[in-house]
C-alpha positions in Angstrom: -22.6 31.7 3.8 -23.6 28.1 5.7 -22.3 29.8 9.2 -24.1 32.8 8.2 -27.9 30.8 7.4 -27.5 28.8 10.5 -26.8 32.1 12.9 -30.2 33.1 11.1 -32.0 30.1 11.3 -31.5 29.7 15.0 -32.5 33.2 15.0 -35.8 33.0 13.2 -36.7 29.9 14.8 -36.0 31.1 18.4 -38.5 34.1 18.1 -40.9 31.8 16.2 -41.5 29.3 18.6 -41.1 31.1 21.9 -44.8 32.8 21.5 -46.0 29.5 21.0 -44.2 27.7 24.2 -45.1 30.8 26.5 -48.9 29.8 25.7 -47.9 26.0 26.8 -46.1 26.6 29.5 -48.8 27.7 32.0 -50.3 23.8 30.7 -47.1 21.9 31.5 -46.6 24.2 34.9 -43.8 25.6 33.7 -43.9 29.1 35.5 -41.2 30.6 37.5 -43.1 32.2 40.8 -42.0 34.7 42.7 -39.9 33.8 46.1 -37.9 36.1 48.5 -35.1 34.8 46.7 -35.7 36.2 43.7 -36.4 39.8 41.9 -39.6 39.2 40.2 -43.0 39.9 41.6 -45.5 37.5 39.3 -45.3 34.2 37.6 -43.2 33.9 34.5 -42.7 31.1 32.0 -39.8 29.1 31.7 -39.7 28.0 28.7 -37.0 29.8 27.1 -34.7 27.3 27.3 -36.4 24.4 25.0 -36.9 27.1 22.7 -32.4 28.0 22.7 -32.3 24.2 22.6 -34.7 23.6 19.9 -33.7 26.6 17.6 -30.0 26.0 17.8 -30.4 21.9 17.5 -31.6 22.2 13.5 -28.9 24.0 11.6 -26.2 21.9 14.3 -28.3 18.9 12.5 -28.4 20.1 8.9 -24.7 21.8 8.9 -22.8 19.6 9.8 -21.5 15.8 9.0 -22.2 13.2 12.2 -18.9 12.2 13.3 -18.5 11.6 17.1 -18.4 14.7 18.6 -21.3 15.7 16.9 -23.2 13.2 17.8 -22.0 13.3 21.6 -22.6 16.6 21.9 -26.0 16.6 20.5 -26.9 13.5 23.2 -24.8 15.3 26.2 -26.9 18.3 25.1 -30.0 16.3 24.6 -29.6 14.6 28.0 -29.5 18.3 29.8 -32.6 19.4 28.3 -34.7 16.3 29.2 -33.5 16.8 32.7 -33.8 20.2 32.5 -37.5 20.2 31.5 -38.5 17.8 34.3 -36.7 20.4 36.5 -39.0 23.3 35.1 -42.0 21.2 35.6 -41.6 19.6 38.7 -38.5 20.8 40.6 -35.3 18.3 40.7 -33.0 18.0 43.8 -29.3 18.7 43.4 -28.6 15.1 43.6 -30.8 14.5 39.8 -29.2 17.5 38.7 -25.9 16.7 39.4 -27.3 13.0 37.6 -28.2 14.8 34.3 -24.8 16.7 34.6 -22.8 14.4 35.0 -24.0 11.8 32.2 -23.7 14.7 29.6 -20.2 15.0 30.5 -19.4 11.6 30.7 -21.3 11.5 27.0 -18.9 13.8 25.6 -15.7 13.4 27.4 -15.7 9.3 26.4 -17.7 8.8 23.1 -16.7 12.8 21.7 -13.2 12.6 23.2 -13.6 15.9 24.2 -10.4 16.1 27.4 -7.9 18.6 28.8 -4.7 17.0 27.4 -2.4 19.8 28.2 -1.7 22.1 30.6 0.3 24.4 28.2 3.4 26.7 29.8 1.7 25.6 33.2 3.7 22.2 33.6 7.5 21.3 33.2 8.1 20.9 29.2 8.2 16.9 29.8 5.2 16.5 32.4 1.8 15.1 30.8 -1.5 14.4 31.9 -2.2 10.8 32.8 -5.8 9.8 31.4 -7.6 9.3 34.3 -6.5 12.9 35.8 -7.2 14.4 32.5 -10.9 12.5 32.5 -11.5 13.6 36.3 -10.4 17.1 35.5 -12.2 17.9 32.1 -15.5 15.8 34.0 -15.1 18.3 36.8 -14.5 21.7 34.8 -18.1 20.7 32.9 -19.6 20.2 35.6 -18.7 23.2 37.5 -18.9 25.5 34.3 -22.8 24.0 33.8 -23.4 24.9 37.5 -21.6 28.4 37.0 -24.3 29.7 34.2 -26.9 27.6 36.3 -26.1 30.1 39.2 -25.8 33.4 37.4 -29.5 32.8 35.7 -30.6 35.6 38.7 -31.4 38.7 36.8 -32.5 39.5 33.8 -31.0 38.9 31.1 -27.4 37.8 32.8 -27.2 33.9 31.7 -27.7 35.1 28.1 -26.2 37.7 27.7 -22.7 36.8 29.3 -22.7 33.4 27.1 -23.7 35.5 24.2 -20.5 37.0 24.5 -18.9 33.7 25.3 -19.7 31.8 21.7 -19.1 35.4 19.8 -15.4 34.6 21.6 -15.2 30.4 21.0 -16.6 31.5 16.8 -14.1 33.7 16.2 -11.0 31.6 17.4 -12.6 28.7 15.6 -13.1 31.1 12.5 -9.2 32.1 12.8 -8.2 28.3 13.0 -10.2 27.3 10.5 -12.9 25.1 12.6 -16.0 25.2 10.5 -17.9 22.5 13.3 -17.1 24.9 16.7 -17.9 28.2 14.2 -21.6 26.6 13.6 -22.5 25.7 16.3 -21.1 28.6 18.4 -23.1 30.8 15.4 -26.3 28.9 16.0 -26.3 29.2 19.9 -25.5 33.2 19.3 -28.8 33.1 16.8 -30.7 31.2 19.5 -30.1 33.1 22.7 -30.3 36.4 20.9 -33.7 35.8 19.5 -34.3 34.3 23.4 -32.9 37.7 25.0 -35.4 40.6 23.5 -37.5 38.6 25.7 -35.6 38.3 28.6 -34.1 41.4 29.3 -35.3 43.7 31.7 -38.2 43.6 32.6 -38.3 39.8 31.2 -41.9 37.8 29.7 -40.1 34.6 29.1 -37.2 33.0 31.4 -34.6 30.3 30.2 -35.0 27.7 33.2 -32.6 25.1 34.0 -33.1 23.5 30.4 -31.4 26.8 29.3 -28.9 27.9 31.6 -27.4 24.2 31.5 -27.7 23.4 28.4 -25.6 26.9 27.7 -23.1 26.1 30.0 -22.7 22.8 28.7 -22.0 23.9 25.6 -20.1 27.2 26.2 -17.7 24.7 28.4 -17.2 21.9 25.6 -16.4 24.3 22.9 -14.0 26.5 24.8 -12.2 23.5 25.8 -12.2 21.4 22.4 -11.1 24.8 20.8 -8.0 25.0 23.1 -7.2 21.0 23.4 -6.6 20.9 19.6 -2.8 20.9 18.8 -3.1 24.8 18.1 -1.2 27.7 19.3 -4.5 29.0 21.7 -3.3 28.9 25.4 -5.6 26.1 27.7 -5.8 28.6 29.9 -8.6 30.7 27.7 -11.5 29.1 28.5 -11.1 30.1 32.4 -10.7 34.2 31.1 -13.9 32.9 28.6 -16.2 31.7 30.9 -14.3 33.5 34.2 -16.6 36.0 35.6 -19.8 33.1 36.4 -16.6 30.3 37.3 -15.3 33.3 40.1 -19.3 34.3 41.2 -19.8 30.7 41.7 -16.9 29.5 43.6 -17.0 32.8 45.4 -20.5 32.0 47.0 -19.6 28.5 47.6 -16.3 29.2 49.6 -18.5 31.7 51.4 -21.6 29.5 52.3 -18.8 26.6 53.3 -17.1 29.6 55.7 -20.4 30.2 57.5 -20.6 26.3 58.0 -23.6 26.3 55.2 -23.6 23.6 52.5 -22.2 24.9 49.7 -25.3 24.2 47.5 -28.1 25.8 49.9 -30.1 28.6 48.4 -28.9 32.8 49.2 -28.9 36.2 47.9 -24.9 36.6 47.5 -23.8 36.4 43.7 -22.1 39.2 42.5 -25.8 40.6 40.6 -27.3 40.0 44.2 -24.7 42.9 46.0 -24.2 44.8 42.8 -28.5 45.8 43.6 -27.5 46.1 47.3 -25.2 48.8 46.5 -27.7 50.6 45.0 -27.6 49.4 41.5 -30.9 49.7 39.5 -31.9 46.3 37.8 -30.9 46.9 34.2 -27.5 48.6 35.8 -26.1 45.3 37.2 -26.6 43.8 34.4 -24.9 46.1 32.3 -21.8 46.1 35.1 -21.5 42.2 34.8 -21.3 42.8 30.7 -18.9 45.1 30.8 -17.0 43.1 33.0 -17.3 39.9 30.6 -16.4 42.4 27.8 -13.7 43.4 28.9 -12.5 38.8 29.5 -13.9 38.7 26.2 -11.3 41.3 24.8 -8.7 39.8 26.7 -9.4 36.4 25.6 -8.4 37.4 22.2 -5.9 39.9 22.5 -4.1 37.8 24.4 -4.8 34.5 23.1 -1.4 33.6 21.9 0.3 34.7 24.9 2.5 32.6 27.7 0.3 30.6 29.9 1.5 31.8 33.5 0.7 35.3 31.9 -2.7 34.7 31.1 -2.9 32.5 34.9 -2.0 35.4 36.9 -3.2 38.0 35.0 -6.8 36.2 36.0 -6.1 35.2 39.4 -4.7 39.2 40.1 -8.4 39.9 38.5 -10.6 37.9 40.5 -8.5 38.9 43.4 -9.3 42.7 42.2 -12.7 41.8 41.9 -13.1 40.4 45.3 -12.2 42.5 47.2 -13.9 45.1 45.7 -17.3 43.1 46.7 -15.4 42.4 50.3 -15.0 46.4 50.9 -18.5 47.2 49.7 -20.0 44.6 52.0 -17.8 45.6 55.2 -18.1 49.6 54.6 -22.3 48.4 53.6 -21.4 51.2 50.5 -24.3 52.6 48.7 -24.4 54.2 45.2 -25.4 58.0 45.7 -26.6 59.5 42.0 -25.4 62.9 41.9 -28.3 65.7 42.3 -27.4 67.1 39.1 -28.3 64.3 37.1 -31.5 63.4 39.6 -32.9 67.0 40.1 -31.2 69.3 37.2 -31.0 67.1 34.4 -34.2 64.8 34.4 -36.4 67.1 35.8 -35.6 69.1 32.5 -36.1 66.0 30.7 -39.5 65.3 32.0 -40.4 69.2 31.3 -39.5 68.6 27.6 -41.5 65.2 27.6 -44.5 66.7 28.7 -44.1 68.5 25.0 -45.8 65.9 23.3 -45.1 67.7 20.2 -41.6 66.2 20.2 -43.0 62.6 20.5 -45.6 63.0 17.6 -42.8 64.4 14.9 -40.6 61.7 16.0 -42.5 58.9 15.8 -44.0 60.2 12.8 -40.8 60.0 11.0 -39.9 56.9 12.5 -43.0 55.5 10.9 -42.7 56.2 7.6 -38.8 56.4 7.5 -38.2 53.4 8.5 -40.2 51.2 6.3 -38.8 53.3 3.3 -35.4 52.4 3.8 -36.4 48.6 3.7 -37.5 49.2 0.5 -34.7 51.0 -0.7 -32.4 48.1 1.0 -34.2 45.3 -1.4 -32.3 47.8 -4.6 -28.7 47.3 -2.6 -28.0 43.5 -3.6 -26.8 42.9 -7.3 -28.6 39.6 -7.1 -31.0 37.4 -5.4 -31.2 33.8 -5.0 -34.0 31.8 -6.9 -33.6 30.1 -3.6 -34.7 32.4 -1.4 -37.6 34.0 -3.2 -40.4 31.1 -2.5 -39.6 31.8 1.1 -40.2 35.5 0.4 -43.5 34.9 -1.6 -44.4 32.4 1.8 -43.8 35.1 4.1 -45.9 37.4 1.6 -48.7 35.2 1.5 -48.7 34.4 5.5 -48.7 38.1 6.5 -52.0 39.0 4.2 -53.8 35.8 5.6 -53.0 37.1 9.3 -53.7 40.5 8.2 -56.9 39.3 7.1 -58.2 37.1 9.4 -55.6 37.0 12.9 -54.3 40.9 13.0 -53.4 40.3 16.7 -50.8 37.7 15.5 -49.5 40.7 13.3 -46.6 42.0 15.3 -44.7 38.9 16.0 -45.1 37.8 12.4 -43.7 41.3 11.5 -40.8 40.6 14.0 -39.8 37.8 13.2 -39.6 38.2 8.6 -37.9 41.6 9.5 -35.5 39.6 11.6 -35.3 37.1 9.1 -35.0 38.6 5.7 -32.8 41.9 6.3 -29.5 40.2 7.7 -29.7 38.2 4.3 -30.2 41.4 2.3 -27.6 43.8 3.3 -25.4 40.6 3.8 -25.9 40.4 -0.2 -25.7 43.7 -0.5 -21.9 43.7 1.3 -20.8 41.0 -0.9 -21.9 42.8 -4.5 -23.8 46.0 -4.6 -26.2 46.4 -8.0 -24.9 48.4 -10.6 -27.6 50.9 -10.5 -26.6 52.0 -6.7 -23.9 54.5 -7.6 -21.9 56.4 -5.0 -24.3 59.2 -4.2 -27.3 56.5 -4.1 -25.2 54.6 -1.4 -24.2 58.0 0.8 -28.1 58.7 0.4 -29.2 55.8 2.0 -26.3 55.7 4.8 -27.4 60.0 5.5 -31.3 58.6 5.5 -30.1 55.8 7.9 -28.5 58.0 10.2 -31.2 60.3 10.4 -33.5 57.1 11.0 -31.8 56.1 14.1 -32.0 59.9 15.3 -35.6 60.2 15.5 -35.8 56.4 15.9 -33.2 57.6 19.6 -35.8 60.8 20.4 -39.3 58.4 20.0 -37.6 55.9 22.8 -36.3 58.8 25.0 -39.8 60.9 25.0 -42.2 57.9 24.5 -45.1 58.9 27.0 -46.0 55.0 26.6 -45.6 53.5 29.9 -45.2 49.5 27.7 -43.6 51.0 24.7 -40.5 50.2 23.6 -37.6 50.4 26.3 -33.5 50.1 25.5 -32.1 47.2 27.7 -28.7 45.5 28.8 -29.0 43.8 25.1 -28.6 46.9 23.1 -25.3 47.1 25.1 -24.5 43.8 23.7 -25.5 44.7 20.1 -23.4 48.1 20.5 -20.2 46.0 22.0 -20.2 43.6 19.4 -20.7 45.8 16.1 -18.0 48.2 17.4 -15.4 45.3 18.1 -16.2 43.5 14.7 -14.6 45.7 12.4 -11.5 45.9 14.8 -11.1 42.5 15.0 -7.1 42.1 14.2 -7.9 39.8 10.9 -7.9 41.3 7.1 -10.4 39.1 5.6 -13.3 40.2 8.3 -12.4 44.0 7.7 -12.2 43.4 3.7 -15.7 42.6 3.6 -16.7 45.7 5.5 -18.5 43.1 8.4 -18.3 46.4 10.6 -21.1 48.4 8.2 -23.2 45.3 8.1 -23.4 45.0 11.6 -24.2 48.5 12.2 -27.3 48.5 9.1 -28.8 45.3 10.9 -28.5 46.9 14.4 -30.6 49.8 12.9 -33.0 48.1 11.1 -33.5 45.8 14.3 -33.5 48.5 16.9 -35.9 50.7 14.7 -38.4 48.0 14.0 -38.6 46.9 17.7 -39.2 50.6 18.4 -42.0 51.0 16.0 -43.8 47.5 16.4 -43.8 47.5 20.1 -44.9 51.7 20.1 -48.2 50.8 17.5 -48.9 48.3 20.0 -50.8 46.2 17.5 -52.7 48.9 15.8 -50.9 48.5 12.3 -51.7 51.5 9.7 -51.8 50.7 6.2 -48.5 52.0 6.1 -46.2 49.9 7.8 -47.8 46.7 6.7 -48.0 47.8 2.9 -44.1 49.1 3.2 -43.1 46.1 4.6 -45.2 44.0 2.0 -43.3 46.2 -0.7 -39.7 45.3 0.3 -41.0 41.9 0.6 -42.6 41.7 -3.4 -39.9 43.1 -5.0 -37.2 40.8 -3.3 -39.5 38.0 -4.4 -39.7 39.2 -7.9 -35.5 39.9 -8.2 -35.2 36.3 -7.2 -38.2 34.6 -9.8 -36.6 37.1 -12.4 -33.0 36.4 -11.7 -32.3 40.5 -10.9 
């Protein structure tokens, strides 16, 4: 239950604070502008990173004991967000970068002990790493991993989401081994960069920065290795397949730029997300390429994590070879994506005739409206208990939303967002672990049948919104999708006795459907929505106070 609070705390905390750091970062000149280099048109703040760094620091803090790593990671990670601020603020050569980088790794490498001891299957049975090769290496791998997230920070979206992926990888192996520290903190970077990416995905409010980007590969690097470099069976060779798509892009580019007699750390348009868009890839569908692609590591990563070293070797190299080249032949033959004229003149065009019947919209959406927020009140029933603990938080939240509803209503949605995000992970998590005795079988098929039809109208309000700012699917939803399907299939019994697969799924919906309707009202809350939500929100209050 601790890894569980601190994935929500990092979580709640992210979407908390980043409204309050876009509104400072225009003060502290932290605003990305537009350059030919990159794909946005107007300024943009960059201040998502403080707020991973920020929301994912606390429960790290409160969860776990201070023993040296601990503390050298929190001072290595520490050290690349004070850089990586003054970097957002005032621009930093490569030279301070490469500064900041390299005292984080030297933080966690001497005081953590954090080193690449072995080399697995990859060396003769008797050959070991002298220490000062396995320092230089493991200084050198962190350095280049920090720069490899650094350099895939081009779209929208991309950093996050691929690292996302990345500590849902480095928490499970550390959940199969037993490694409570690496599960926590991996769990409180997920909550933190997926509260960060419904603001960063296409078409992105709120960029990470270098404060983010290096501050994720930092840590995505020193928990893939520690994980490996413990005395268990995992293969060192995992964290290149963990982190190996942004590792290839970058030394890709740099091989190239060096080739063309260009110094491998000047400025171009030739990552992998750059050519995917010259193909002819929309935005949103390079993204979802590259995620696919790092899916597909992921899955590999643990399918294979037990397997012979030189497998696992040149299985990646015959990859990246794979992957290559494919990039080499679409650059020589200058290849261009050509949508088929079914889907671009038969299909849509029928789509965009049944749009224009806006009677399709209003039913949905009316549905949506008062479906939605009627299932949240049937979820506070599911639980068999809940916490005295948690109800003077409940009562908090109560009492906050009726003073913004009173006196702020512009402040509404976000404060909507953020106790939906907050309080209905813990309530279906409850829920999963003992259901109260007056939900019987037919109770529990009702409310799975009134879920399903939920996300079906909840589906037809996105697809026929006539709203040109309402509420869009992205890359993330991709993410969502990929990991709730691959939870329950995860090859461990205690994960699929506790049914993690239907959890996921019931806070996907609840998440998707409440973005959907918050972001379609636009700020003009009926009665309905608020007082629904306000209803869940009492009676969980009151089961906790009462002890029900």
């Amino acid at each position: 239950m601790l890894n569980f609070t601190a994935f929500l705390l990092s979580l709640f905390i992210s979407i908390a604070l980043i409204p309050i750091l876009t509104r400072l970062a225009a003060r502290f000149h932290m605003v990305d502008l537009p350059n030919p280099r990159k794909v946005h048109a107007g300024p943009i703040p960059r201040i998502g990173g403080a707020a991973i760094g920020i929301a994912a620091f606390i429960p790290i803090i409160f969860g776990t004991t201070a023993d040296n790593f601990i503390i050298a990671y929190l001072l290595g990670a520490g050290i690349l967000v004070i850089f990586g601020i003054v970097d957002d603020m005032r621009g930093l050569g490569y030279k301070a970068k490469f500064l900041g980088q390299f005292l984080a790794a030297l933080v966690i490498v001497f005081y953590g002990g954090v080193r690449i001891v072995s080399l697995g299957g990859l060396l003769p049975e008797d050959a070991i790493l002298t220490d000062w090769f396995a320092t230089a290496l493991t200084l050198v791998l962190l350095v280049g991993v920090i720069n490899a997230i650094n350099l895939a920070d081009g779209l929208d979206g991309l950093a996050g989401g691929i690292t996302l992926l990345s500590f849902c990888c480095i928490g499970y192996l550390a959940y199969l081994l037993g490694d409570k520290v690496i599960l926590l903190i991996s769990l409180a970077m997920g909550g933190a960069i997926f509260g960060f990416l419904r603001f960063n995905t296409y078409p992105a409010t709120l960029f990470m920065g270098d404060t983010g980007s290096q501050l994720l590969g930092f840590s995505a690097g020193v928990l893939a290795i520690k994980i490996t470099q413990s005395g268990n069976p995992l293969s060192p060779v995992l964290p290149l397949i963990i982190l190996g798509f942004p590792i290839l892009d970058t030394l890709t580019v740099m091989a190239e730029r060096i080739r063309d007699g260009r110094s491998p750390f000047s400025a171009d348009k030739n990552h992998f997300h750059h050519r995917l868009m010259r193909f002819g890839l929309f935005h949103t569908e390079a993204v979802l390429v590259i995620y696919i692609i790092q899916a597909l590591l992921i899955a590999s990563a643990i399918l294979f994590k037990y397997h012979s070293d030189w497998t696992l070797l040149i299985g990646y190299i015959v990859f990246a070879a794979l992957i290559v080249a494919a990039f080499a032949i679409g650059d020589k033959t200058s290849f261009q994506l050509k949508r088929a004229h079914v889907i671009d003149h038969l299909i849509k065009k029928k789509l965009r005739f049944i749009k224009d019947e806006r009677w399709i919209i209003k039913l949905s959406f009316a549905i949506t409206r008062f479906l939605i927020p009627q299932l949240f009140v049937f979820a506070a029933f599911l639980p068999a208990g809940i916490p005295r603990y948690f109800s003077p938080i409940v009562l908090g939240l109560i009492l906050l939303i009726a003073l913004v509803w009173i006196f702020r209503r512009e402040y509404m949605n976000w404060l909507l967002r953020g106790s939906i995000y907050f309080i209905i992970p813990v309530i279906l998590y409850l829920a999963e672990q003992k259901t109260a005795v007056w939900i019987n079988k037919n109770m529990e098929f009702l409310f799975i049948g009134l879920l399903i039809i939920g996300v079906f109208f909840v589906i037809l309000t996105v697809k026929y919104s006539q709203r040109k700012k309402g509420f869009q699917a992205t890359p993330m939803d991709f993410l969502i999708l990929f990991i709730a399907v691959a939870l329950p299939n995860l090859p461990d019994q205690l994960i699929r006795s506790h049914d993690m697969g239907r959890l996921a799924v019931g806070i996907i919906v609840f998440f998707f459907s409440y973005e959907v309707l918050i972001t379609e009202l636009r700020g003009k809350f009926n009665a309905a929505l608020t007082v629904f939500t306000l209803e869940a929100l009492i009676l969980i209050g009151a089961r906790g106070i009462i002890g029900l």
